[in-house]
C-alpha positions in Angstrom: 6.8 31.4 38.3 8.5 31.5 41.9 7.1 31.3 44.8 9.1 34.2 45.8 7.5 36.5 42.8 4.1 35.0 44.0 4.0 35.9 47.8 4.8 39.8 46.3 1.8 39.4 44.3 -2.1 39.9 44.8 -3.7 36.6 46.2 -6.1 35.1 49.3 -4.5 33.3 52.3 -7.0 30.5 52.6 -6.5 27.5 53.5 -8.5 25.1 51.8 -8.3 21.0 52.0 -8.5 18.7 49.2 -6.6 16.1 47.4 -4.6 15.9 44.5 -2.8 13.2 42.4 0.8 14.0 40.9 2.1 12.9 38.1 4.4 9.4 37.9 3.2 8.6 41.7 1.9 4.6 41.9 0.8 2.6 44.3 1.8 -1.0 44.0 -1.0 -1.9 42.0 0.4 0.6 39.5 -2.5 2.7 40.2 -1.7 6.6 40.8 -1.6 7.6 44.4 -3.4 10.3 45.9 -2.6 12.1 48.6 -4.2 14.9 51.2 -3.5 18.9 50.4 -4.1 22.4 51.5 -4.0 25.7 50.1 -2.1 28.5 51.4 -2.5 31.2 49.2 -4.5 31.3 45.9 -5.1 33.4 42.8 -7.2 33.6 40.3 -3.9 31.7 38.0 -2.5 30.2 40.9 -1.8 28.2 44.4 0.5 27.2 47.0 -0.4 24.0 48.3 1.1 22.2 51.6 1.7 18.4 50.6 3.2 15.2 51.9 4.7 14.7 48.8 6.4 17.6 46.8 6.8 16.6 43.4 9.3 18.3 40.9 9.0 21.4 38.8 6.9 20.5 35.6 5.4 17.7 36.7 1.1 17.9 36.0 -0.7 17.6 38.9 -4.7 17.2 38.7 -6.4 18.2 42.2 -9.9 18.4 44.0 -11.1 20.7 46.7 -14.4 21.2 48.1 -14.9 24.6 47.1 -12.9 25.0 44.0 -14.0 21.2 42.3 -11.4 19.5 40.3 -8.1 21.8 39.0 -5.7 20.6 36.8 -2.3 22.0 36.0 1.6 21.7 36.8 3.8 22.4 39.2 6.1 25.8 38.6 8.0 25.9 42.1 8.7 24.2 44.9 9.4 24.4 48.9 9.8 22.1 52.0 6.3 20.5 52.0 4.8 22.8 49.6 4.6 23.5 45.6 3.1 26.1 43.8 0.2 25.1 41.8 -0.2 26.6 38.2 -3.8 26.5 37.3 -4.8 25.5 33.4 -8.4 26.5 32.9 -10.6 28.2 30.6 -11.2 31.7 31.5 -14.7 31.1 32.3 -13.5 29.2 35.2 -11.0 31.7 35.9 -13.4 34.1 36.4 -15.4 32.5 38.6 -12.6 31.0 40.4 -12.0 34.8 41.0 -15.2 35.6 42.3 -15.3 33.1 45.1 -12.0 34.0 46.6 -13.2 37.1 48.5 -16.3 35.4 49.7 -14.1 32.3 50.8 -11.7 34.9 52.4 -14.5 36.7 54.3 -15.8 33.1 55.5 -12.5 32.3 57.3 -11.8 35.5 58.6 -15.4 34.6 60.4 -16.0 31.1 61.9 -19.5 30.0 61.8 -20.7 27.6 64.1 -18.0 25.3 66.7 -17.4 21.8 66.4 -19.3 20.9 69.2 -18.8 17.1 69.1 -17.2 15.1 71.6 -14.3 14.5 69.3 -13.6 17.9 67.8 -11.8 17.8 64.7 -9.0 20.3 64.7 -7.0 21.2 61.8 -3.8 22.4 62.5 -2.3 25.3 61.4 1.6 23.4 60.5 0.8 20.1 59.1 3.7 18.6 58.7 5.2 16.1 61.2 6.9 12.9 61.5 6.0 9.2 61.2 7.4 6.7 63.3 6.8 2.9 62.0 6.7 -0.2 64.3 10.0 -1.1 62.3 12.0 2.1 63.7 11.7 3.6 60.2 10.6 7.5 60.1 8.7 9.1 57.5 7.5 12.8 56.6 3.8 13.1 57.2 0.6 15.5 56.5 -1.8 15.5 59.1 -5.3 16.4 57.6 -6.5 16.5 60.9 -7.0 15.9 64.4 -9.3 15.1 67.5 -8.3 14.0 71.3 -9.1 10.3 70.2 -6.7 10.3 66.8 -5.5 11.7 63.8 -6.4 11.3 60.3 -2.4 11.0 58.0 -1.4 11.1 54.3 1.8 10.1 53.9 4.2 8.4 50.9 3.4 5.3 53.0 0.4 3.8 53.8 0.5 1.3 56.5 -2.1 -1.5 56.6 -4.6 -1.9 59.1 -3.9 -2.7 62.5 -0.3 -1.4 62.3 1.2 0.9 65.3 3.0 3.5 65.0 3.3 6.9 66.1 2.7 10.7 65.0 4.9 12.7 66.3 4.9 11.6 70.7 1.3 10.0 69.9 1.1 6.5 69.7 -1.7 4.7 68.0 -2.7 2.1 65.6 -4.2 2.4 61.8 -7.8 2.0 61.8 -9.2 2.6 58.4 -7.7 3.5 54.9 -9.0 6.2 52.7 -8.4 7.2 49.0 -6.1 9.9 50.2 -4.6 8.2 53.8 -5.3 6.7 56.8 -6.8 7.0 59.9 -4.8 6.6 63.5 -6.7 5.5 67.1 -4.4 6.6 69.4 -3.7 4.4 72.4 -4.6 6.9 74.8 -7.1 9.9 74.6 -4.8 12.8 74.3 -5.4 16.1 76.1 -6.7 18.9 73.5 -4.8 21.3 74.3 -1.4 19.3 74.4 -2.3 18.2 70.7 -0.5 20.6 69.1 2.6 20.4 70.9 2.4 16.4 71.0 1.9 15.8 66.9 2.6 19.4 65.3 6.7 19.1 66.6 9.0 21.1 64.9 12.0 18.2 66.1 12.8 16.8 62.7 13.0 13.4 64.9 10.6 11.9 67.0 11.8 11.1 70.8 13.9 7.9 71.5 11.6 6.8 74.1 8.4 7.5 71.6 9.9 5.1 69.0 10.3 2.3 71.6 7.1 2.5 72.6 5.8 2.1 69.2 8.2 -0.7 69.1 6.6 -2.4 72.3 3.2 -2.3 70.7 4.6 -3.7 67.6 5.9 -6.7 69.4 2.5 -7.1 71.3 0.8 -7.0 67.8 2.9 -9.7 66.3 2.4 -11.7 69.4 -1.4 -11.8 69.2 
């Protein structure tokens, strides 16, 4: 199916992390890569899912999300940082696939309780950005999401430990690895309500002066 003939039919907009594995993606090891998602629309037979990495039409995809548990199926269509997501199940799991939508629907439409730590988490609402490497390479990024202190990324490239680089205008350096990404420390506590505007850019490039600065760091890193 399309995603065209999909946004005309009946489905939730709910946006819904996980992580999914596609098809013919390795990691040098040759182990398969796994990378952060998010719904933007499901059906009982169906999703569209926001991605770092697209994929291409046919390829099988298996996928996990917190409220769904593990999916498996292929991919039918395909946009700029998005695919749609053909569900293979039985139809007992259709149905109560089904079930849980409105309830999951309702939930969103209603916040419960703030994220009253010191470091909010925020998930933003675009996640796609770009990633700027010590080296002066850029990349297409997914940001899973983000606090004043740094952002957690999942990416075709997975930098190492210790690296700088930058989302977006923030600089920062990789602090941990994860099964699905990376985390960032920026350099600098950013202000919360510049985040958005600072690592959610819709400039395909990052600034000139931005990469330099990652550049400088990676120059102090080397040295030390």
């Amino acid at each position: 199916m399309s995603v065209e003939k999909f946004l005309k039919q009946r489905a939730v907009n709910i946006a819904v992390g996980g992580s999914y594995t596609p098809a013919k993606w390795f990691d040098p090891k040759g182990k398969p890569r796994t990378f952060a998602c998010r719904t933007t629309r499901v059906s009982p037979f169906r999703m569209m899912v926001e991605v770092p990495v697209v994929g291409k039409i046919g390829d099988t995809v298996t996928s996990y999300f917190s409220d769904f548990g593990k999916l498996e199926g292929f991919i039918s269509d395909t946009m700029s940082g998005a695919f749609l997501f053909e569900l293979e199940m039985t139809r007992p799991m259709r149905e109560k696939l089904a079930s849980k939508l409105p309830w999951l629907e309702k939930k969103q439409k209603n916040p419960s309780i703030l994220d009253a730590r010191k470091d909010a988490r925020i998930i933003p609402a675009n996640p796609h950005t770009m990633l700027t490497l010590a080296d002066g390479s850029i990349h297409e990024c997914f940001v899973i999401d983000m606090s004043v202190a740094g952002a957690s990324v999942s990416a075709q490239v997975q930098p190492p430990v210790g690296m700088p680089l930058a989302i977006a205008a923030c600089i920062g350096r990789v602090v941990r690895l994860s099964r699905n990404g990376f985390a960032v420390k920026f350099v600098e506590p950013q202000n919360r309500h510049d985040l958005n505007r600072l690592i959610i850019r819709s400039a395909l490039l990052p600034s000139t002066s931005g990469a330099k600065d990652v550049s400088r760091l990676g120059a102090r890193h080397v040295a030390a």
